[in-house]
N, C-alpha and C positions, 0 to 999 in steps of 0.2 A: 359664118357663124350660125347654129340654130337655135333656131328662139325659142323660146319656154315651150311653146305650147301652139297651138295653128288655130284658127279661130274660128267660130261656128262659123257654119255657111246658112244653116238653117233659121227663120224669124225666132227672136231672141222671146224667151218667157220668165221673167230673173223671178225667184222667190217674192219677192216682197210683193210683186204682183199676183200670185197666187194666193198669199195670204189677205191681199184685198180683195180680190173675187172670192175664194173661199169664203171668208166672213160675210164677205156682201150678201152672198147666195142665200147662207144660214139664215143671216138677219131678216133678209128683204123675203123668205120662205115663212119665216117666224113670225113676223109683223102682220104678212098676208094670212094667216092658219089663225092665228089670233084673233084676229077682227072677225074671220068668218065662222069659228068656231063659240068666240066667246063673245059676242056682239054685247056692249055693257045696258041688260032691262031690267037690273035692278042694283042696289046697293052690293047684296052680296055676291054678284057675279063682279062687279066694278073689285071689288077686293080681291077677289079669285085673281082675276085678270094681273092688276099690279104686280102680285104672291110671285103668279108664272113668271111677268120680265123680270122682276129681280132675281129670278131663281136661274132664267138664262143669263142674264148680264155677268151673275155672280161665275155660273161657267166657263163663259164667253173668257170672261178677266184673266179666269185661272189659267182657261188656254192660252191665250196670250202671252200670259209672264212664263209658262214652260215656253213658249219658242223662245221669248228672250232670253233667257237663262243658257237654254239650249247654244242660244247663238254667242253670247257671251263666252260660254267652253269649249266651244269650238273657235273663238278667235285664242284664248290663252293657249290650248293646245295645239294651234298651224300659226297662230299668226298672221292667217291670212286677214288683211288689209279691208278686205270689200263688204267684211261681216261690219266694222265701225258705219257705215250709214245704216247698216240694218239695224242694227244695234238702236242708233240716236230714234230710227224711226220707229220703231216698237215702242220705246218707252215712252216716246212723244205721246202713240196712239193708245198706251194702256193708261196714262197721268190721265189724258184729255176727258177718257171715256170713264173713267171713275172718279175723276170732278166734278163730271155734268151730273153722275148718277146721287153723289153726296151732295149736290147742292137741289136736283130735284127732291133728294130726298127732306132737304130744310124746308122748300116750302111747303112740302106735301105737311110735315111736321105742324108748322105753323099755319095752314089751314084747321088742321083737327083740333090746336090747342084754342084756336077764334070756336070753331063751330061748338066746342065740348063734348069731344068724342069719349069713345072709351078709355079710359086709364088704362087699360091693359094694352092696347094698339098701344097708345103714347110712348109706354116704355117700352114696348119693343122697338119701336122704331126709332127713337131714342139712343137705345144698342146699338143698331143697325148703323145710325149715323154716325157711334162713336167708333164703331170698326173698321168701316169705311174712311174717318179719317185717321186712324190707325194704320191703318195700309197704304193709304197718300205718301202719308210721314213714312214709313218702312221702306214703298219704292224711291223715294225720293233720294233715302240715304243710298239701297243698293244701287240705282243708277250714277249716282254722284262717285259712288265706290269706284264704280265698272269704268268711268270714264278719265277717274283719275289713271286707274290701274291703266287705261289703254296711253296715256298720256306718258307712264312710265316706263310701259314696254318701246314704245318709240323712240325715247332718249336712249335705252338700254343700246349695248352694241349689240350688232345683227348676229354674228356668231352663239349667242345665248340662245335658249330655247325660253319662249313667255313660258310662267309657272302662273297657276292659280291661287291665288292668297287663300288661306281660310278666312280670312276677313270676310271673303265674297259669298263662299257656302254658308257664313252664319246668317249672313244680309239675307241671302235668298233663303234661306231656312226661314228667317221671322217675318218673310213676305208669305211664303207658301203655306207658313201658320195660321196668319192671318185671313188666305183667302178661304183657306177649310173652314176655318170660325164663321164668317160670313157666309159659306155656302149651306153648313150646320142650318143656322139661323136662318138663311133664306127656305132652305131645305124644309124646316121644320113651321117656319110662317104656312108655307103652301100646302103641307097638308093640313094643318090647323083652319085656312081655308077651304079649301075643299071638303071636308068634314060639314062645316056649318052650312057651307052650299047646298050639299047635298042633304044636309037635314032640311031645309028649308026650301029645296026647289029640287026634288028627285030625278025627275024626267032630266030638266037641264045639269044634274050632277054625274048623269050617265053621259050625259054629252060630252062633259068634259075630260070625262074619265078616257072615254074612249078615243076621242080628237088630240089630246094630248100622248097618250100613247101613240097615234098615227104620227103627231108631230116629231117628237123625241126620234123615235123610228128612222123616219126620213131625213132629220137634221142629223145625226146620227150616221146614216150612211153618205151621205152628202160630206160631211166630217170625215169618216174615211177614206173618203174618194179622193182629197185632197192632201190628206195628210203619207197616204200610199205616194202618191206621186212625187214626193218631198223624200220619205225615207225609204223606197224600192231602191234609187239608186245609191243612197246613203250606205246599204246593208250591203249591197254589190262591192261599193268602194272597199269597204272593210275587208271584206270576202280576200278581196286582193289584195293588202295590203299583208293579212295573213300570210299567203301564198306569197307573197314575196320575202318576210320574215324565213320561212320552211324554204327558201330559195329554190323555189317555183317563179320564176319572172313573165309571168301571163297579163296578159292587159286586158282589160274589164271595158265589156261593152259601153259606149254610149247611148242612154237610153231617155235623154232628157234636152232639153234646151238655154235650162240657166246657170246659175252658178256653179253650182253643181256638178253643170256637166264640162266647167273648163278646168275644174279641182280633176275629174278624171281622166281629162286628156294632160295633163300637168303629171297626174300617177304615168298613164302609158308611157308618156314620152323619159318619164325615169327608170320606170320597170324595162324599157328597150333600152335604156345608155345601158344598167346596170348589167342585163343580158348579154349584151357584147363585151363589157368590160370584163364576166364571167368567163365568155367565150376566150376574150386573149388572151387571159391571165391562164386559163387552163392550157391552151395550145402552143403559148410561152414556156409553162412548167412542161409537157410534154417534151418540146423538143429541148427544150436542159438537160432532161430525163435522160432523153436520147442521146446527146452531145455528151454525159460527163460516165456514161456506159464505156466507152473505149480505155481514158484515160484513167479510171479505175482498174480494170481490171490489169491496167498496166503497173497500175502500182502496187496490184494486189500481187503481178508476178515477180518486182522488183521487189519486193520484201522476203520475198518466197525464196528466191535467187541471192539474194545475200544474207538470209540465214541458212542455207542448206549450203553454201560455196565450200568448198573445200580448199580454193585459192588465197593466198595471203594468210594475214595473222589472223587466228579467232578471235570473235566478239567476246569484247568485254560485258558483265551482267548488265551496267548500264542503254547498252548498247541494245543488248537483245530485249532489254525492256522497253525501249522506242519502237523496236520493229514490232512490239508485241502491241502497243498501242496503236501503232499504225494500223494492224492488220485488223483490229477490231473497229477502229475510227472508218476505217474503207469497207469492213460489214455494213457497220450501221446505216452510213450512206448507200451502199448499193442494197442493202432491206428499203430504204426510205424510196429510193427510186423506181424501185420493183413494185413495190405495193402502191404509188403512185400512176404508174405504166396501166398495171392492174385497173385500179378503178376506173379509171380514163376510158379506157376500151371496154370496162361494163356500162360506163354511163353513155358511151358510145350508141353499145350492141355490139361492139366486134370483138366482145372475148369468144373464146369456144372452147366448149365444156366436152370434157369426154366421160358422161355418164355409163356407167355399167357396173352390174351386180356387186354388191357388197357386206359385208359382214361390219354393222358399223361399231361393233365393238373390241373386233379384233382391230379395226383402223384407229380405234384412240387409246387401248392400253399402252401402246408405246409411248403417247403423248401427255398420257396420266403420270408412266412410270418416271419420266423425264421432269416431267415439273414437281413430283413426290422427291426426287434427289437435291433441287432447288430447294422447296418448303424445308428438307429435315435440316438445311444450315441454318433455319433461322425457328427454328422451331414451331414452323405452324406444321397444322395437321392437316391433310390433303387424303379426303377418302372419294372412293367411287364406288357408287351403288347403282348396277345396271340390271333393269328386268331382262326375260326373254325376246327379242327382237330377233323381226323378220327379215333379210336378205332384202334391203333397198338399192335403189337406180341413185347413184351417188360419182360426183369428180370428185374421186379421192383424191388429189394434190390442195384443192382448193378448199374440200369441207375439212382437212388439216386444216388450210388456214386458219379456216373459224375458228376451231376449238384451240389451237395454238395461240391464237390471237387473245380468247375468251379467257384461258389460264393464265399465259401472259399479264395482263390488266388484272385478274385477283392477288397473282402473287405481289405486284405491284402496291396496290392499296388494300392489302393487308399487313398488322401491323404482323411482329416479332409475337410466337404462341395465341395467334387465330386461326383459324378454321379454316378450310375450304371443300365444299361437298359439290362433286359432278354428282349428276343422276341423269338417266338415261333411261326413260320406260315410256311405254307403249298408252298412244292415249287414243279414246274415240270421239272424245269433243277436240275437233278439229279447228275449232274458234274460225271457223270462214279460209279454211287452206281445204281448199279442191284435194279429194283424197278416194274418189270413185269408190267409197262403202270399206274403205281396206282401213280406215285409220291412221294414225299419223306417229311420228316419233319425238319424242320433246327432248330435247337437251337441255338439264340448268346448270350452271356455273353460279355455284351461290360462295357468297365470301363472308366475312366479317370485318370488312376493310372500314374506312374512314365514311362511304356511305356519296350518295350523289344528292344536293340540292335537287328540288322538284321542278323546277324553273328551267334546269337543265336536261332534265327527262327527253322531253320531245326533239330537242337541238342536237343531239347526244350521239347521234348516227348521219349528220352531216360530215363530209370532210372537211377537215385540218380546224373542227373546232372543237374548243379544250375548256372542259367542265371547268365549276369552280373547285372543285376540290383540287386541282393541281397541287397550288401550292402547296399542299398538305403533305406530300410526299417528296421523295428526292428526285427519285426519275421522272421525264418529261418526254411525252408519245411524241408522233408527228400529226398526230389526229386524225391518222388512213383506216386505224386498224379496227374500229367501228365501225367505219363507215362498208371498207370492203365485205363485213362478213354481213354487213342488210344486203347488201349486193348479190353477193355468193347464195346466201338464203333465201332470196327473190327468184334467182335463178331456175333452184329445185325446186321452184311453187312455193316455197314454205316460208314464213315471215321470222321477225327477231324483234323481242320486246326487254322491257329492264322494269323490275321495281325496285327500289331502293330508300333507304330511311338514313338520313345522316347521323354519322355514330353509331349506326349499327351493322351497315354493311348494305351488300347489292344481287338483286340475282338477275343472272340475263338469262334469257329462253329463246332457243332457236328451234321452231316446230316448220318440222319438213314431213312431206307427205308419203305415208307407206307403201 
């Protein structure tokens, strides 16, 4: 049996210890830049100085509670297990560090109210203490939240996917309120400092001006030196995940050593099942393809043969209407398997195209005129409007497809007295189709059908998948006939795109090169 996942081989570096070096760095960078920047020789550098830690502390906090948040949504959304200590241990480390900072700040408090300082300090800092314990109380509840929820998700059966409460966004909303209020305030204490410093000690207020800026700077990029190392492989993960969604099954580098990095070898090792499981399931449906070839067309001749016999008694009408059913039932399936065949050997590379000179309008009048005798039974209006066009390198069997394919699908999800308008003109914005200075040809196929959800847009030219708009209509594709005509269109250089508004209709564009 294989196991989840293979295990680093390289010395392990798990998050939570990047985020205590990280901090450490900051701190122990900031503590030393402090002292030697702002050395306290007199009162109002002593206040400056305080202004600055509280103004990083107040930072510091804010950072903090985004990685825990951060890690709190990414456990409701995987579920993964190994975030609950990170979890416990952030909110330990953000309680601890803005207790000590609310309780220096009491005594700092109650030094100034012995000595009789300024009323104006008092009540700020006053504020300061009461926001400070404002936000105690606020994480207290969102972690008590978070821990209940993880508590619930574990009871839950495994088959469910964890969901996020809003409970938890409004927690962490009126913590993240909080720290801005206090950063506000700190923010605004520290220039209010530095003002009076610098009215009062100029030379020293350039000093700080300047040392502070080199501080921030360097804590700064030191801050994203760490915080790169955490989300480079994060953006990579998603990168893939993407690609796997668009059923691209590619594994994403490992470029890290901790948690991180065993969440992406957990993707690989799914993105390679799911890969093979594509692989069988296609070379499965391939040889069916091929295996129910024979026995069709045997029964396409045995229908053939007992309605044209001339032996025994004639068929009854009921009769001849089973063989009529038949013969269209054994269409459908051998279109389904052909157009399957088809894709298969383009997704290959082993179709083969026989390009040569063509008139691409005399190749679709026929395919206009044919679907204008479909539309008049049901009274939609089917026009074509085609400029002058140049003689293109075209497999005419296959660019039928497209357009057969493309009418096909309008007439389909168009109702009873809608529209349908081919156009067919000559364009020089090539939108990124190679076309050596000559221009390109656009085909639309625009309808007024039922219209395609926007969700489905992008999914929309994968095979055998089936918009939401199905239901909305009576017939039901097999999901090829999109897919082959990106195929077909890739082929001749040229791409195939869709815009679409539900309820109003769709137009598809295939531009191939002049």
């Amino acid at each position: 049996m294989d196991k989840p996942f293979f295990r680093l081989t390289k010395r392990r570096f798990p998050l939570i210890h990047k985020l205590v070096v990280g901090s450490a760095v900051v701190t122990l960078f900031t503590i030393a830049a402090v002292f030697y920047f702002f050395f306290p020789r007199s009162e109002a550098f002593k206040t400056g100085e305080d202004k600055f830690q509280s103004y990083q502390l107040s930072q510091y906090l804010e950072k903090l509670f985004q990685i825990q948040s951060d890690a709190a949504e990414k456990f409701f959304n995987t579920g993964d297990t190994n975030e609950v200590r990170t979890l416990k241990w952030l909110g330990t480390l953000f309680h601890d560090t803005a207790s000590s900072h609310f309780r220096q700040t009491e005594v700092v408090l109650q030094e100034m109210e012995k000595s009789g300082a300024d009323e104006l300090q008092i009540r700020s800092l006053k504020t300061e203490a009461l926001q400070m314990q404002l936000l105690l109380s606020h994480h207290k509840r969102y972690s008590g939240f978070v821990q209940d929820q993880i508590m619930l998700n574990k009871k839950k059966s495994a088959n469910r996917e964890p969901r996020v409460s809003p409970d938890v966004a409004a927690l962490r909303d009126s913590v993240m309120q909080t720290l801005r209020t206090i950063n506000q305030m700190s923010h605004s204490s520290l220039l209010k400092a530095l003002r009076f410093f610098f009215q009062h000690k100029p030379f020293e207020g350039w000093a700080i001006i300047i040392g502070g800026g080199i501080i921030f700077l360097i804590a700064l990029a030191v801050s994203l030196l760490f915080a790169q190392t955490i989300t480079r492989p994060i953006r990579a993960l998603k990168a893939g995940t993407e690609k796997v969604g668009e059923g691209n099954y590619e594994t994403v580098p490992i470029t890290t050593t901790d948690e991180v990095a065993d969440l992406t070898q957990a993707f690989n090792l799914m993105s390679t099942k799911l890969k093979q499981l594509d692989e069988m399931r296609m070379q499965m449906m391939s040889e069916i393809s091929h295996e129910m070839r024979t026995p069709l067309q045997v029964i396409k001749a045995g229908c053939y043969s007992i309605s044209h016999s001339k032996d025994g008694p004639p068929l009854t009408q009921r009769q001849k209407d089973a063989l009529g059913m038949m013969h269209q039932a054994t269409n459908r399936i051998n279109a389904f398997v052909n157009s399957f065949l088809d894709v298969a050997k383009m997704e290959a590379g082993l179709m083969k195209f026989n390009f040569e000179p063509t008139n691409l309008i005399e190749l679709l009048n026929p395919l206009v005129q044919e679907a204008q005798l479909i539309a008049q039974t049901r009274q939609i209006h089917l026009d074509l409007k085609a400029d002058e066009i140049p003689i293109i390198q075209l497999d005419r069997e296959r660019m039928t497809q497209v357009v057969s394919n493309l009418l096909s699908n309008a007439l389909k999800y168009t109702p009873d007295n809608g529209t349908i308008k081919v156009r067919i003109a000559k364009m020089l914005d090539c939108n990124g189709v190679s076309n050596n200075n000559r221009g390109c040809v656009k085909i639309d196929v625009e309808d007024s059908g039922v219209g395609i959800p926007e969700t489905d847009l992008n999914k929309l030219f994968k095979k055998f998948y089936q918009a939401k708009n199905v239901p909305l209509v009576n017939e039901k594709g097999s999901g090829l006939g999109l897919a082959l005509v990106k195929h077909v269109a890739e082929a001749h250089g040229g791409q195939v795109s869709v815009k679409s508004q539900v309820g109003v209709g769709s137009t598809f564009s295939v531009l191939l090169p002049a």
